[in-house]
Residue, then its C-alpha position, 0 to 999 in steps of 0.5 A: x500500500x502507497x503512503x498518502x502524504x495528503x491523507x488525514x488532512x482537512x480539505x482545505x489543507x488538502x487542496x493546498x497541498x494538492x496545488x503544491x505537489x503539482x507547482x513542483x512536478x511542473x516547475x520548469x516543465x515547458x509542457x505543462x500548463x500554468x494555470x487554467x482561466x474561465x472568462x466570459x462575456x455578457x450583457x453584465x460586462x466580462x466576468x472571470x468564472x474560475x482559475x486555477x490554481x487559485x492564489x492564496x490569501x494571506x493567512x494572518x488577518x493582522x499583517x494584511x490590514x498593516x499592508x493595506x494601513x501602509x501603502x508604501x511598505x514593501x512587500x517582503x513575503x511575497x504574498x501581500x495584496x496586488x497594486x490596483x491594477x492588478x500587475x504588481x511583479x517582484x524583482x526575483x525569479x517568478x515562480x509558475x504560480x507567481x507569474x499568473x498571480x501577478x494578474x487580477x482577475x479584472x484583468x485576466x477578465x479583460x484581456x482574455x474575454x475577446x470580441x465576438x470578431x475574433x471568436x471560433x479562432x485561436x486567441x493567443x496572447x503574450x504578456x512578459x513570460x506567460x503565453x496565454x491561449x484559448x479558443x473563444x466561443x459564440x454562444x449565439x443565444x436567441x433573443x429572449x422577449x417575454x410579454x405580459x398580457x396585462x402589459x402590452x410593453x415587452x420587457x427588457x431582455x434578460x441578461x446572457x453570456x455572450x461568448x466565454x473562453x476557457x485558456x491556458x496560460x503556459x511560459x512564454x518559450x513553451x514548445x510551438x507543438x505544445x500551444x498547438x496541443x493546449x489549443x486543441x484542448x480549449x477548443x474541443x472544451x469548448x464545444x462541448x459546451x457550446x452544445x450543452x448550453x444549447x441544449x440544457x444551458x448549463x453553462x449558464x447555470x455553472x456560471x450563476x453559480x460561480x459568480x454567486x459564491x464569488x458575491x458571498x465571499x466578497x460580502x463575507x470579506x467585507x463583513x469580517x475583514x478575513x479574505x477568502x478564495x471565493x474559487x476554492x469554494x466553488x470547487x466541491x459546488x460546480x461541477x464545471x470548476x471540477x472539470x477543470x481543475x481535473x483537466x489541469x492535474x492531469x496536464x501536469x501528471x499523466x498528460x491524459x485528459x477525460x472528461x464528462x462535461x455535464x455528466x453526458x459528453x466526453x472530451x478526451x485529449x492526450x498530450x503527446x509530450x508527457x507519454x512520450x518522453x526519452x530520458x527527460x526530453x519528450x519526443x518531437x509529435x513530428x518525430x513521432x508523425x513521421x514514425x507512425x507513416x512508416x510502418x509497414x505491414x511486416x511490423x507488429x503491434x505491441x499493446x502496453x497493457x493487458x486486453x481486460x484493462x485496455x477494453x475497460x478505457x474505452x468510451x461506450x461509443x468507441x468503435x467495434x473495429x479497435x474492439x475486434x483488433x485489441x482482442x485479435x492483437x497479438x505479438x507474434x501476428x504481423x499488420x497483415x495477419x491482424x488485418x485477415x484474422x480481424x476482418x478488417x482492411x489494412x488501411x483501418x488496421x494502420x490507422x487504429x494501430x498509429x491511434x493505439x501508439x499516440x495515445x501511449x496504449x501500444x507500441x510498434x514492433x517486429x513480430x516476435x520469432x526466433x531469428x530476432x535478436x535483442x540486447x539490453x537497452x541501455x536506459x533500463x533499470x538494472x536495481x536488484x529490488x526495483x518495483x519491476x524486478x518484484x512484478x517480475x517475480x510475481x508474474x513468473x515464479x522462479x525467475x528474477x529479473x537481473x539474471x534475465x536482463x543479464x543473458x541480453x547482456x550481448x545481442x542474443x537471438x531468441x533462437x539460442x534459448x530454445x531447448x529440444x528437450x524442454x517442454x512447449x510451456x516452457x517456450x512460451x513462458x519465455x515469449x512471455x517473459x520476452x514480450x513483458x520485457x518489451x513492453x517495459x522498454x528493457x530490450x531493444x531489438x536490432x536488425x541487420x542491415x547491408x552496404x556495399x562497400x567496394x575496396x578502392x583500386x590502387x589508381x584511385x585510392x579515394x572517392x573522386x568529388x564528382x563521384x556521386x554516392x551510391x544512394x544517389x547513383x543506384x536510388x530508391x523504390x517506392x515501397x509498400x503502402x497501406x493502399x497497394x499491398x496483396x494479402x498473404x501469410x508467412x509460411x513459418x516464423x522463419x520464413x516471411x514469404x508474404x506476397x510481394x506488393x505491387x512497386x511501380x519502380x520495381x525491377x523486372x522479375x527474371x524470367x527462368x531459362x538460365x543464362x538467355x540474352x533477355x537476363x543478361x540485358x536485364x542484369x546489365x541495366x541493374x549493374x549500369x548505375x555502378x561505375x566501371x571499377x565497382x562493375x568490375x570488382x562485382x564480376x570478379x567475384x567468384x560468385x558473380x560467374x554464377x548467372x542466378x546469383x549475379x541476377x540476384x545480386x543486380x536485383x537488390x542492389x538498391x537495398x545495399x546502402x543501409x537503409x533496409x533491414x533483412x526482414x524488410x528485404x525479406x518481405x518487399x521480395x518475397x525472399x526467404x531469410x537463408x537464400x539472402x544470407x547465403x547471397x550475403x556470405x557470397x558477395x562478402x567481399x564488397x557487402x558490409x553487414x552491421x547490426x543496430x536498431x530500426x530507425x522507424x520505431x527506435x522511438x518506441x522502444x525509448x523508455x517512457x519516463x515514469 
């Protein structure tokens, strides 16, 4: 059982501590959020419903009437009353708190609730080092007339909200791709409730009741003297305040947003650079775009929690195909195979698969088989008594998990953990123990990749400026895409004979009948981007007097400059895993194998920051 520091407070002290707890989680964090702002706009002028984190008020009643008896003492302590115009700063390094408390909540109310010209737009404002930003909304009310009929005059119109703004207020140099994320979320808040105030007016209803315990506190403060938080006491009164300030912890904690405004519509958001971190920086969500475009069907999905938990997250209304997939998912089925066991089009499979990964629920892997070889990652946690080597222990009796991080000591293939004599549980003990390890990014997979590297003749023992490198002088292809791709199964773990898909710049396939004038043309015009001393190193290979090989030497060519993995090959070709091998050990002279991670889900395998 985890010790509660809060517990055993009262309520107030508890929310106090809650405010401080998140001030130094997020202290300096340009991710996440300083504070959250309610305004609105009526007939009644502009109004500030609600911000939190709230300011505190000064605890001794005697001191702020000595502060407010002496206008020009200093403020010493920091949490003296604000000038009139509500933009008192202190000369010292701000904290995330301070900086918005340096603005009143007359003038937050001013300069965030906007005109009706500027509303269903991104608001963003700089002042000093807080960056401001928001999404207002036009409520558009119909007009609102009531006749009497023993009094023929119609009444005034009763008072309503024109347009409300809900805004974050972030550190001036915060991440363009975070602003963008904020505004993401005040907009899609926004909607929300824009539609249930169209529907039931309740956005009307929280802010009466906002602004009226705002009114009492004020009145009470009058009366006695003592100053209040008047937000403090909306919280546990309006549901709306709660929704918010929930919004907010989890911006500064998990970075996962769910809500359900007016207990009806769901909002959901992720913000991407709190679930997806290396070390202490977060991943770029343009690294992290550009990843999720290059999957391929050979890869896997790994999800990072189990189906039971996983399915229980999702909204009532979600889809039935993420439903079918997660129950179908497996680590050892490739994109292609989950498509045709969950009957579902491999374009869907894609964009359900990058929707899993965005969130944090699942990452990208190569299917799990024998021949693959993991090493252990360099980031993981090696601790005798850390929190995973006891969830190890419990999950697999018998097993520690320092002595099993110490056999991927050195990249190992999963191959040499098989033991004929062993019992099949045994077997799929350790893909459980493998896929375990993975989904805590302990292991890192590395796969092996080929250049051509020709020895320099004695003439010419450099690369001549006006040689071309070989990426440039052989090219690429156009490879596989969700949308041109022909379905088929691999024949074994070993073997990923899948069909070939269709390649507009593919190379013609080599008619059979040995060693015709039409195949010798064919593997000339391959061989033709090399130059003459490449071309002639290449023929003097012994095996290159073999027509059959050289064929398929010519014909993958342009995969031979470290950009293509072996399984990659394997699949864009149809080929089996040990005719390229012996093609590799053929032409070891001019060919270089090298062992490292994919680039394309390196990232997923980073680990996530705890």
């Amino acid at each position: 059982m985890m010790y509660n520091p809060s517990a055993g407070l009262p309520d107030d002290r508890k929310s106090m501590y809650s405010q401080s707890q998140n001030s130094v989680y997020k202290s300096g964090d340009k991710t996440s959020p300083i504070s959250v702002i309610l305004v609105s706009s009526g007939s009644r002028g502009n109004k500030l419903l609600f911000r939190y984190p709230f300011q505190r008020v000064a605890e001794c009643p005697s001191s702020l009437t000595a502060k407010q008896r002496s206008p020009y003492a200093l403020n010493t302590t920091g949490d003296g009353l604000e000038d009139q115009d509500g933009d008192s700063r202190e000369q010292s390094p701000l904290t995330d708190e301070q900086l918005v408390a340096g603005f009143s909540d007359i003038i937050l109310a001013t300069i965030l609730a906007t005109k009706s010209d500027m509303c269903g737009k991104k608001f963003e404002l700089k002042i000093d080092n807080v960056r401001f930003v928001g999404h207002p909304t036009l409520l558009q009310h119909p007009p609102i007339i009531q006749v009497s009929k023993t009094d023929p005059s119609p009444k005034r119109e009763m008072p309503t909200m024109i347009l409300f703004n809900v805004v974050f207020a972030l550190r001036a140099n915060a991440d363009p791709s975070v602003i963008s994320c904020m505004h993401n979320l005040s907009r899609r808040i926004a909607i929300a409730l824009q539609h249930e105030e169209r529907r039931c007016q309740y956005l009307t209803r929280e802010a009466k009741l906002m602004l009226a315990v705002q009114d009492e506190i004020t009145t009470m403060t009058e009366t006695d003297g003592s100053p209040q938080s008047p937000f403090r006491q909306i919280l546990p009164k309006c549901k709306l305040a709660r929704d918010l300030k929930e919004a907010y912890d989890s911006l500064c904690t998990t970075g996962v947003v769910r809500l359900h405004i007016n207990n009806w519509l769901e909002v959901s958001f992720c913000l991407p650079h709190k679930i997806h971190r290396i070390g202490g920086n977060h991943i770029p969500p343009e690294a992290l775009e550009s990843s999720l475009k290059a999957i391929r069907p050979y890869h896997a999905l790994l999800l990072l929690e189990s189906e039971k938990a996983l399915l229980s997250q999702l909204p009532l209304d979600c889809s039935p195909a993420m439903v079918r997939l997660i129950k179908t998912c497996s680590a050892v089925k490739n994109l292609q195979q989950l498509a045709q066991d969950a009957d579902l089009a491999l374009l869907q499979i894609f964009q359900i698969a990058a929707h899993l990964v965005y969130w944090g629920k699942a990452i990208i892997i190569y299917p799990l088989c024998e021949n693959n070889v993991y090493m252990l990652s360099p980031h993981a946690n090696i601790c005798l008594y850390s929190p995973l080597a006891e969830q190890f222990a419990q999950l697999f009796p018998g097993h520690d998990l320092p002595s099993m991080l110490a056999k991927f000591s050195l990249p190992v293939s999963l191959a040499e953990f098989r033991n004929p004599l062993e019992a099949p549980a045994q077997e799929a003990q350790l893909i459980q123990m493998v896929v375990w390890m993975l989904q805590r990014h302990l292991l890192i997979q590395l796969h092996t990749y080929v250049c051509l590297m020709v020895p320099p003749s004695e003439d010419e023992p450099g690369l001549r400026d006006e040689d071309p490198p070989l990426a440039a002088r052989v090219g690429g292809r156009s490879l596989s895409t969700p949308s041109a791709l022909s379905f088929g199964s691999p024949t074994s773990s070993d073997d990923m004979t899948l069909t070939s898909p269709s390649m507009d710049n593919s190379s013609a396939e080599l008619l059979p009948g040995g060693d015709s004038p039409l195949n010798k043309r064919m593997t000339e015009t391959l061989l033709a981007s090399l130059s003459e001393h490449e071309r002639q190193v290449i023929l003097n290979i012994p095996a290159a007097q073999n027509p059959e090989d050289l064929r398929m030497f010519a014909r993958l060519l342009h995969y031979f400059r470290g950009h293509h993995h072996l399984e990659e090959i394997m699949y864009n070709e149809n080929m089996r895993r040990s005719q390229l091998k012996t093609l590799f050990d053929k032409f070891r002279s001019v060919l270089v194998v090298t062992n490292h991670e994919d680039p394309i889900i390196s990232i997923f395998q980073s680990p996530m920051e705890q």
